[in-house]
C-alpha positions as CSV (number, residue, x, y, z in Angstrom):
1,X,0.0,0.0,0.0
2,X,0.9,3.6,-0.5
3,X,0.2,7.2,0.6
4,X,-1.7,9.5,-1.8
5,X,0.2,12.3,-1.0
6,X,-2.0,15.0,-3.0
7,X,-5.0,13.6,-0.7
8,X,-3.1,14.5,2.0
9,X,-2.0,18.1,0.9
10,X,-6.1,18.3,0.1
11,X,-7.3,17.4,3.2
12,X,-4.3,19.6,5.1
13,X,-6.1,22.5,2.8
14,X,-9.7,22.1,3.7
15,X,-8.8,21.4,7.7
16,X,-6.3,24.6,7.4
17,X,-9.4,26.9,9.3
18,X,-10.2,24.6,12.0
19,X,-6.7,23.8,12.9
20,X,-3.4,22.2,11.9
21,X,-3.2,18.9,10.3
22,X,-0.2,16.5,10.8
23,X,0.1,12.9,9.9
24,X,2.5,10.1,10.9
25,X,3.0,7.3,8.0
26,X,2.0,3.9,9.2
27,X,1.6,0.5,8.0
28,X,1.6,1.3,4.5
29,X,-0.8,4.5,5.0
30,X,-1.2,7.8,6.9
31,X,-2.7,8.8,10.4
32,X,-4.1,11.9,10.0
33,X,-4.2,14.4,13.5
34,X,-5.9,18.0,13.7
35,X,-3.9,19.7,16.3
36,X,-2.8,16.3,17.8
37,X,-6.2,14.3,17.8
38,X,-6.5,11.3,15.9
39,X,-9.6,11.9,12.9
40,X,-8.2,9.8,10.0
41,X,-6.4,7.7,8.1
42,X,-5.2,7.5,4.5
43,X,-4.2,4.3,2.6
44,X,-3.6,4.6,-1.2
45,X,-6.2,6.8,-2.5
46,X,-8.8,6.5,0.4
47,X,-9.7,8.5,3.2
48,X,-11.3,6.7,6.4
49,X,-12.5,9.0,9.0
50,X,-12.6,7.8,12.9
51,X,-15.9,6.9,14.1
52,X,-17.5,4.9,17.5
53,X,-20.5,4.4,18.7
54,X,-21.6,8.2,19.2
55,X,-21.8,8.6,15.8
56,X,-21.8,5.2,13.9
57,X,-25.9,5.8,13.3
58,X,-24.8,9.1,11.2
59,X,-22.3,7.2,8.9
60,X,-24.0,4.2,8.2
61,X,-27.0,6.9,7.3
62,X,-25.0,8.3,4.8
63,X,-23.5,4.8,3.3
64,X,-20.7,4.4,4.5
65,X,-18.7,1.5,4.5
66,X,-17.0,0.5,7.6
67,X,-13.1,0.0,7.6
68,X,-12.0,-4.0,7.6
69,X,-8.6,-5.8,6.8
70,X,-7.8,-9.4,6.4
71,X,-5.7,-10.9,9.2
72,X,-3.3,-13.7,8.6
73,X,-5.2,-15.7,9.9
74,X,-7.7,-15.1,7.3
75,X,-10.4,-13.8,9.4
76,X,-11.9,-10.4,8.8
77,X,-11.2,-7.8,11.1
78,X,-12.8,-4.2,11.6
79,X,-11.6,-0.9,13.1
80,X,-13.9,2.4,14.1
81,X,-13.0,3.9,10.4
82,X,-15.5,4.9,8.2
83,X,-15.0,5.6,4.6
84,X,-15.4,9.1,4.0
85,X,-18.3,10.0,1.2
86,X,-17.5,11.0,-2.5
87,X,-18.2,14.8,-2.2
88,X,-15.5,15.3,0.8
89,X,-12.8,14.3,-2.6
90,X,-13.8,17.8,-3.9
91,X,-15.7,20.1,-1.8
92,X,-14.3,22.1,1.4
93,X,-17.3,22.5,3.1
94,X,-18.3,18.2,2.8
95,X,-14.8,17.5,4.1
96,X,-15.1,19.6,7.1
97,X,-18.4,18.4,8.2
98,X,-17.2,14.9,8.0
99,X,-14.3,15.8,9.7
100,X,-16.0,17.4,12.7
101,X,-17.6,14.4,13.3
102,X,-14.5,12.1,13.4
103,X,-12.6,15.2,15.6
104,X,-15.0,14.5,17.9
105,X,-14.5,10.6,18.0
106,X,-11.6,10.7,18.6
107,X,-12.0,13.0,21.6
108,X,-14.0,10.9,22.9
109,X,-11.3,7.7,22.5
110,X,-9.7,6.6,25.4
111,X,-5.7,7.5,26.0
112,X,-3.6,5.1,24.9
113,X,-0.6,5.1,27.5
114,X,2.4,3.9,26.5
115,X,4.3,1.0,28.3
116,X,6.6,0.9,31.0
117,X,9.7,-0.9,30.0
118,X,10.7,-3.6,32.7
């Protein structure tokens, strides 16, 4: 998998009035942050936005489809990712409203504390 950089650099425009946008490259892909919280990911031309409970009635109103991968194993997993709609590819305003929603999730998401090394 690859990063599609220019999706990036799109979504860093859009974001640019409710805050900074950083990402960190991972597995393949992209987390996304707006002023350090968690709200996306990207992996090759795709954008997934964070979701939980709070707001999964919202996404799977609008369509979309949840995030899953294949584990060696061969059984399906799922994270709290939604795939974001067409019209956030090429309209400000869409991608922000998304957004929001996902800002919010992950405010919501628990701290993950690092380990103590023994």
């Amino acid at each position: 998998m690859s990063v599609d950089s220019g999706l990036i650099d799109w979504v860093e425009e859009a974001m640019a009035p409710l805050g900074q946008v950083s990402f960190r490259r991972m597995m393949g892909g992209a987390t996304l942050y707006l002023d350090g919280i968690v709200f996306a990911i990207v992996l090759d031309d795709a954008l997934w936005f964070k979701s939980d409970v709070a707001a999964d009635a919202l996404w799977d109103a609008a369509g979309c489809a949840r995030f899953t991968y294949e584990r060696k194993d061969g059984t399906t997993a799922t994270m709290n990712y939604r795939h974001a709609p067409d019209d956030v590819l090429d309209d400000a305003d869409a991608l922000r409203q998304w957004a929001a929603l996902a800002v919010e999730a992950g405010r919501r998401a628990p701290v993950k504390r690092k380990r103590a090394k023994g």
